[in-house]
N, C-alpha and C positions, 0 to 999 in steps of 0.2 A: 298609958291611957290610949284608946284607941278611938281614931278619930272619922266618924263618919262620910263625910264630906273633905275637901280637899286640906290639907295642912296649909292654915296661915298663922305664921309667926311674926315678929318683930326681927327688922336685920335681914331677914330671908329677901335676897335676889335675884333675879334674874339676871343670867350670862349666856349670849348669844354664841352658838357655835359649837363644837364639840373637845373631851378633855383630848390633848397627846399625852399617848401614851410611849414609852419607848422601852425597849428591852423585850430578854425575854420571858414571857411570862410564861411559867409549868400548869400542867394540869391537871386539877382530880375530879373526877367523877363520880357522883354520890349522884342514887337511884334512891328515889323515898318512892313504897307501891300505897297510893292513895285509898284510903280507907272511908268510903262514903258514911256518914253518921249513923244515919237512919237503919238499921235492919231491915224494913220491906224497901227501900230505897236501894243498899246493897243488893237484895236479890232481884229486884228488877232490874240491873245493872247487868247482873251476870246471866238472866236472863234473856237480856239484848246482845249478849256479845260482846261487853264490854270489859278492860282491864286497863287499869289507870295506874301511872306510876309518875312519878315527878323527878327529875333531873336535877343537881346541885352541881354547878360546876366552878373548881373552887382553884384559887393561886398558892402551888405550895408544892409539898410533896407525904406529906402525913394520908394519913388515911383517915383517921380518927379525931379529927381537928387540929387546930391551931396553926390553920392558916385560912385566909381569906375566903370565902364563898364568893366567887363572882356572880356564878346566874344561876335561877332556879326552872328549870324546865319541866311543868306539867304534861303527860304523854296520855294520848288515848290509844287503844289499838282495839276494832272490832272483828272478834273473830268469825262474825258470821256474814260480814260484808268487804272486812278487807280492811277497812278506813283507818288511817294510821292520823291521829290528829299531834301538833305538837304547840306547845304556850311558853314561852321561854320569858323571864324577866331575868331583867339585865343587872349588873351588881351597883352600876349607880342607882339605883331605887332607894329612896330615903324609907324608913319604915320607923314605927313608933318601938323605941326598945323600953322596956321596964328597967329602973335603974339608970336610965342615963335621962337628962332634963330635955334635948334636944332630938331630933329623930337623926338615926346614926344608919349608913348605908345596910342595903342587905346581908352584905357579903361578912360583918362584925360578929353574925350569931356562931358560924363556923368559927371561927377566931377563936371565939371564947370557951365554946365545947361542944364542937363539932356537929353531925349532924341531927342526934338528939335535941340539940339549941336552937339547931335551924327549923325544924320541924316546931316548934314552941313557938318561935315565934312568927315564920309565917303563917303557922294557924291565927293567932290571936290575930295579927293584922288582916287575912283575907276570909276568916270565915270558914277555913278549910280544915279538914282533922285528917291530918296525916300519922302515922303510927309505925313503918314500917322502911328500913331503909337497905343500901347498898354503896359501898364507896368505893373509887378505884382512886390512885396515884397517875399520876398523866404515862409513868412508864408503862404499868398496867392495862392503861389504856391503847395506847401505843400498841403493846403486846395482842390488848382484843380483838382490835382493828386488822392487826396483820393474822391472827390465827383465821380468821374469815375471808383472807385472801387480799387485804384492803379494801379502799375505796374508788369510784370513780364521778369525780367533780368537775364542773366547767369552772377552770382558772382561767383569768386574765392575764395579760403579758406584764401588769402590772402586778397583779396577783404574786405570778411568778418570782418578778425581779424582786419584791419584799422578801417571799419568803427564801427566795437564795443567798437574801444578805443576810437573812436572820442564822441559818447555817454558816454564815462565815465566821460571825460573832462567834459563834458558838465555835469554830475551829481555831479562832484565836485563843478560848479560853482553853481547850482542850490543848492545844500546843505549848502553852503555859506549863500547862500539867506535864506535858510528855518533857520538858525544858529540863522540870524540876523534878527528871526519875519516876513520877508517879503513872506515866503510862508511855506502852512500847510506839515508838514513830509510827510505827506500819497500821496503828490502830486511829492516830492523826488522819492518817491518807485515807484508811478504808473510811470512815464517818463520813468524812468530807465528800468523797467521791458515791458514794450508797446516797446519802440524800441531797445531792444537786439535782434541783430537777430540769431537765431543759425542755421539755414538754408545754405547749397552756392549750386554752379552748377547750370545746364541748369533750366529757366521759377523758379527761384524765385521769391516770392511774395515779395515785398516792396509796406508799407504804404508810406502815403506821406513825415514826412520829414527824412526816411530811402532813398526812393527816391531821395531829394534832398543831402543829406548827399551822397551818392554814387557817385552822378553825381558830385560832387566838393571833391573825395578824390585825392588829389595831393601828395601822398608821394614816388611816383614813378615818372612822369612828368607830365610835362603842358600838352602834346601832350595826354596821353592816358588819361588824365582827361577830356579833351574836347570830347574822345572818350565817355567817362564813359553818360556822359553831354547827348553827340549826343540821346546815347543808350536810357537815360530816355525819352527824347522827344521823340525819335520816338515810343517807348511804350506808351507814353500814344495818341499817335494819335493811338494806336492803341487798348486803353481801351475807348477813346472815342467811335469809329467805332464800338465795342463791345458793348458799352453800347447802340449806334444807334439801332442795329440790334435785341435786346433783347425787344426792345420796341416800335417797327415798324417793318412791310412787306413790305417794297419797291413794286412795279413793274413800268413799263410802259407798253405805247401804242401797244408794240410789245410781251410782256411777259404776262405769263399768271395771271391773276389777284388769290394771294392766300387765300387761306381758313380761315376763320377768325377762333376764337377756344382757344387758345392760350392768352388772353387778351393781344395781341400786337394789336396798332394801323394801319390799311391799308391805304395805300398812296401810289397814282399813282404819279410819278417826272413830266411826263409829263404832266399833269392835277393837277397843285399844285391850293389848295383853300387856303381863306387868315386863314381857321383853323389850315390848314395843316401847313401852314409856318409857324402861331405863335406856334401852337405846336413843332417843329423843333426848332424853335429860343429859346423855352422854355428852352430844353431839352441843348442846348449847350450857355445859358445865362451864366451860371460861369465862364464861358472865360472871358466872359466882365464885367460880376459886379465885379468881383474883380483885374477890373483894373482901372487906371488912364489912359486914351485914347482917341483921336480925331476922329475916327471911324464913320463916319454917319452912319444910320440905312441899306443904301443902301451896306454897305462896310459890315454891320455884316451880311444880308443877304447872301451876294455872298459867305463869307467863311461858314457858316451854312449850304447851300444848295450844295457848293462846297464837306463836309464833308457828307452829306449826301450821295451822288452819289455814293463814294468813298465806302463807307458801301455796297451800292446797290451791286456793282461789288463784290465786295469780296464775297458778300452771293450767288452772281452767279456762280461764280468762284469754289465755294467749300472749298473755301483757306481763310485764311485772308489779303488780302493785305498789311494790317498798318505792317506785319511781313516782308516785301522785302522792306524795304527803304533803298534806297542807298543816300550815303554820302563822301564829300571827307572832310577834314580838311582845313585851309586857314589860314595864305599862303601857298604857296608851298614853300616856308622855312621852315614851319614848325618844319623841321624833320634835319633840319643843324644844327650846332653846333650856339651857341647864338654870336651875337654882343651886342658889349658894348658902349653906346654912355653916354657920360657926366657921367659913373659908372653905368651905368643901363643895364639891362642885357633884349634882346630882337631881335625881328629876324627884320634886313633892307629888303625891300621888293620891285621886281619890281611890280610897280604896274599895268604896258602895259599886262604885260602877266599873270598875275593873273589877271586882267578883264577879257579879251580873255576867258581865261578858264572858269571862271564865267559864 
């Protein structure tokens, strides 16, 4: 049952502060491309420039489910002004499941089967009709992040020391393994020493899964973790755009056509050829081959060409666009002290006014 107004139960309490979490948590990344209901509603969408895809970020290593969903990230990108919006909810979100009596976090629909379940039932709870997905494995991820040359994020010296300890964990267990024959020393060492980072502050560099690692340190809160999260993604929409611009001259119909010189490729947007396009789709295929996704050629197109545009504006601009992404967190409980339903600790959520906002 889906409940319009805020979730009040019997037993439901409030707990002041945030959960600890500890370990390491892996990551998969599941893209749902948001499908607006409406028919003239879609077309006035894409009329505006707009292309929406929503983010599932999930604890595990499947692809395909059966493992946790932590957060769903709604994505705008306009390609005719640049505007890159992002909406992330977070996995403590209680949400009404069908079949369970109590509302069970977000993150349970992945669990259960994957992100066909997620999309189910975050529609029925937000109102939203999503149809369309994409999912990576946190090492996939890792991989996507590094084929675009990584990231660069402002770490704290805090930031930092977290996540250096979180690689030692990890060289413990690794060492284990190399102990008991199942991996050679010298591959102990190289890990260990490839992601120490000793770097923090403004545009540091992180590989891909120092990347990933930052974007999932929770030893502080949920909330600034999904920040941390937010940060990585929007960085690398902004090493993708980088690496666009490094290897192509954009213009249009209206601009003046550049100097070749340079071994970048020239390409007019408004006069796309079908070389043009498969070299574009070339160029940003590792989104999709290493995913598991329903995506028809038409839907990887529109976000390719969408990303494209995006690069175009920024190099006219003087600016890098993928740098101004705005974001809010989700729910707008976020940030309240947690409820506890059946001993689980998570925010109840109206769901009328978090669509709304939406």
């Amino acid at each position: 049952m889906k409940l319009s107004g805020v979730m009040k139960l019997s037993g439901v309490t409030k707990l002041s502060g945030v959960t600890k979490l500890s370990g390491w948590v892996v990551l998969i990344l599941a893209v749902l491309v948001l499908a607006v209901p409406a028919s003239a509603e879609e077309d006035a969408a894409k009329d505006n420039g707009w292309v929406n895809f929503c983010l599932v970020c999930n604890e595990g290593m499947g692809n395909k489910g059966g493992n946790a969903a932590n957060t769903t990230m709604m994505v705008a990108m306009n390609e005719n002004t640049g505007d890159i919006r992002l909406m992330m909810f977070t996995w403590d979100t209680f949400i009404n499941y069908e079949g369970y009596d109590l509302p069970q976090k977000l993150d349970m629909a992945y669990r259960n089967n994957g992100p066909e379940e997620t999309m189910k039932v975050f529609n029925e709870n937000f109102d939203m009709d999503i149809d369309l997905f994409l999912s990576l494995n946190y090492l996939n991820l890792a991989s996507l992040i590094d084929a675009y040359g990584g990231v660069d994020v402002e770490i704290s010296r805090a930031e930092r020391n977290a996540l250096n300890a979180m690689v030692a964990s990890k060289k413990e267990n690794i060492q284990a393994m190399a102990d008991a024959n199942l991996l050679e020393q010298f591959l102990v060492e190289m890990l260990a020493r490839e992601y120490y980072l000793e770097d923090f502050g403004p545009d540091t560099h992180l590989n891909g899964l120092q990347a990933v690692g930052f974007g999932w340190l929770q030893y502080d809160s949920v909330y600034n973790c999904c920040v941390r999260e937010v940060e990585v993604i929007a960085n690398l929409f902004k090493s993708v755009g980088v690496n666009l611009s490094q290897k192509v001259a954009f213009y249009t119909n209206t601009t003046e056509k550049p100097e070749t010189g340079d071994n970048r490729r020239i390409i007019n947007l408004d006069e796309l050829s079908d070389g043009d396009i498969d070299y574009l789709l070339e160029m940003i295929s590792p989104i999709f081959q290493m995913s598991y996704n329903n995506l028809t050629q038409e839907d990887i197109t529109s976000i390719t060409l969408a990303l494209a545009r995006i690069s175009y504006l920024a190099s006219r601009q003087g600016a890098n666009i993928f740098e101004h992404v705005a974001y809010e967190i989700f729910p707008l409980e976020a940030r309240d002290p947690y409820d506890i339903v059946a001993g689980a600790e998570g925010h109840l959520v109206d769901y009328a006014e978090n669509s709304r906002k939406m």
